[in-house]
N, C-alpha and C positions, 0 to 999 in steps of 0.2 A: 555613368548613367546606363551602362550595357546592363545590368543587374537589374534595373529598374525593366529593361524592355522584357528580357529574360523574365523577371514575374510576372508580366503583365501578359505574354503567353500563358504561362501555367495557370493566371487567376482567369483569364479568358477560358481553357480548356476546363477547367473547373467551375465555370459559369458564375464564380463569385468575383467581385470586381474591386472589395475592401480585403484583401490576402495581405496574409506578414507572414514572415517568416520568421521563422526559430529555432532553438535548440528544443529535442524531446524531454520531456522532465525528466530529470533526473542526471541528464549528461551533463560531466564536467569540462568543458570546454571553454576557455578565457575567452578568444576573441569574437568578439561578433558574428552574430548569423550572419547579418547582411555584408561584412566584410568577409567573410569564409567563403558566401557565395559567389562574391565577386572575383574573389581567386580563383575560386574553381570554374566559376565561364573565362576566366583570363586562361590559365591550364589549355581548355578545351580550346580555345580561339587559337594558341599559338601550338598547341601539340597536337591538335585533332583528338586522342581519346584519352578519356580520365579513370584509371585506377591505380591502386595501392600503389606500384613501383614509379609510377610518373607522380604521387603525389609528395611521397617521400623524397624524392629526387629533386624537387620545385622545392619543399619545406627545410631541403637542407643549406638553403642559402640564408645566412641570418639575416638577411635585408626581407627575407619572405613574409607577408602576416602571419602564416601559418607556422613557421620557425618554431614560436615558443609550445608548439600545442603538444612537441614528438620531444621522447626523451633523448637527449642526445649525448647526454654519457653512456659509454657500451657494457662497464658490468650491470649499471640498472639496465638497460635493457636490455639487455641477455638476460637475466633473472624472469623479467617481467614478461619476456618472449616466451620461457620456459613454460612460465604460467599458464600463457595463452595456449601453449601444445598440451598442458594439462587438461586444460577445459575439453580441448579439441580431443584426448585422448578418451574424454568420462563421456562426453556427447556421441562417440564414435563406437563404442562397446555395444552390443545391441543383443536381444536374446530371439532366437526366429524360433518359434510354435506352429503348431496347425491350429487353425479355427475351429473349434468343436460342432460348428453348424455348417460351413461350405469345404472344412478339409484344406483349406487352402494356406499357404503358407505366410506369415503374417511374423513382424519385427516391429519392437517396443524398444526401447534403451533401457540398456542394463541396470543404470544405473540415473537415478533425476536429480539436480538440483532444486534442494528444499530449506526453507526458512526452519532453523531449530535453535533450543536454547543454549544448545551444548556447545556453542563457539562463543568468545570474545566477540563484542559490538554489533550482537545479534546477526551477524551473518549467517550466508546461505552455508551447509556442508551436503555432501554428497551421499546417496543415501540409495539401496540394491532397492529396486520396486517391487520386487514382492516382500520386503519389508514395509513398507509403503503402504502396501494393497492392506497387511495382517491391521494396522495401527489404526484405527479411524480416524482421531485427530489427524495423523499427520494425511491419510484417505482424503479427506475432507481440505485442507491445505494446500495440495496438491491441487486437486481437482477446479480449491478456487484460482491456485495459477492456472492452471488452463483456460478458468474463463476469461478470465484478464486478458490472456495471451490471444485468445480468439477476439473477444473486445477488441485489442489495439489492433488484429488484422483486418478487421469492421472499421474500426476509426482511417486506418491508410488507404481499405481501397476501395471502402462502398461509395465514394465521390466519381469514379471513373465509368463512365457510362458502358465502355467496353463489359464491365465486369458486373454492371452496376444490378442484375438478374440475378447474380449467383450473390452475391454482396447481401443483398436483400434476402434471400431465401435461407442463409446464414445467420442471419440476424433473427430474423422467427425463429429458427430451428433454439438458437441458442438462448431467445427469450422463454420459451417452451418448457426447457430442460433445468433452467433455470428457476423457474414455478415448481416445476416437480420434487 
């Protein structure tokens, strides 16, 4: 029942009082939100803080819920970790410019992930941005992942009051630009 109190702070802080939780579309995760949650205030109740290496550490025990979520053969994951340093390596490339208007020094990523037809099961491939910039379709593609990407940072945290001024003046800006 500690998971139940736990939501009903966060549905209180959020002033809504009918809260669920869930996974975000698209994640594939087996076990239940509301059982993952309750692991993870289990975690915090007996470890005090919760990240990656305390999670892994608790999920390595196969009595864990979370057990089956991690790979626990080590060449697939070393394979799969590789990946991950791959993504991390194409995210981390950056080109720094000057602004043609303030002179000031300004950083884009080298390189973006982009939805193209050119992979097997229509995945995403990696693609230099001023190729990008020259293509229009793919201009236009891009651009609607960024609204999206702004969207779902609208959807996490124009609810929090703290924030809830800048949230709001975010969401004009980008219904705005959006018409245009």
């Amino acid at each position: 029942m500690d998971e139940v109190h736990h939501l009903d702070e966060i549905a209180e802080l959020l002033g809504d009082p009918n809260y669920e939780i869930r996974w975000k579309p698209g994640a594939d995760i087996k076990i239940s939100p509301i059982d993952a949650n309750a692991e993870l205030q289990r975690i915090k109740e007996e470890q005090g803080d919760v990240y990656d290496e305390v999670i892994v550490e608790e999920a390595g025990s196969p009595t864990s819920p979370l057990h089956s979520e991690f790979e626990w053969d080590d060449p697939t994951a070393a394979h799969e970790y590789r990946r991950t340093q791959a993504r991390q390596l194409m995210r981390s490339l950056v080109i720094v410019y000057k602004h043609p208007d303030t002179k000031e020094p300004r950083t884009v990523r080298a390189w973006e992930h982009v939805r193209t037809d050119t992979r097997k099961r229509g995945a995403c491939n990696y693609v230099p941005i001023q190729e990008i910039m020259k293509d229009r379709p793919a201009r236009e593609s891009f651009m609607e992942t960024a609204y999206r990407e702004l969207e779902a940072w609208l959807d996490r945290w124009e609810d929090l009051e703290a924030i809830s001024d800048l949230a709001s003046g975010v969401g004009r800006l980008l219904s705005r630009v959006r018409r245009s």
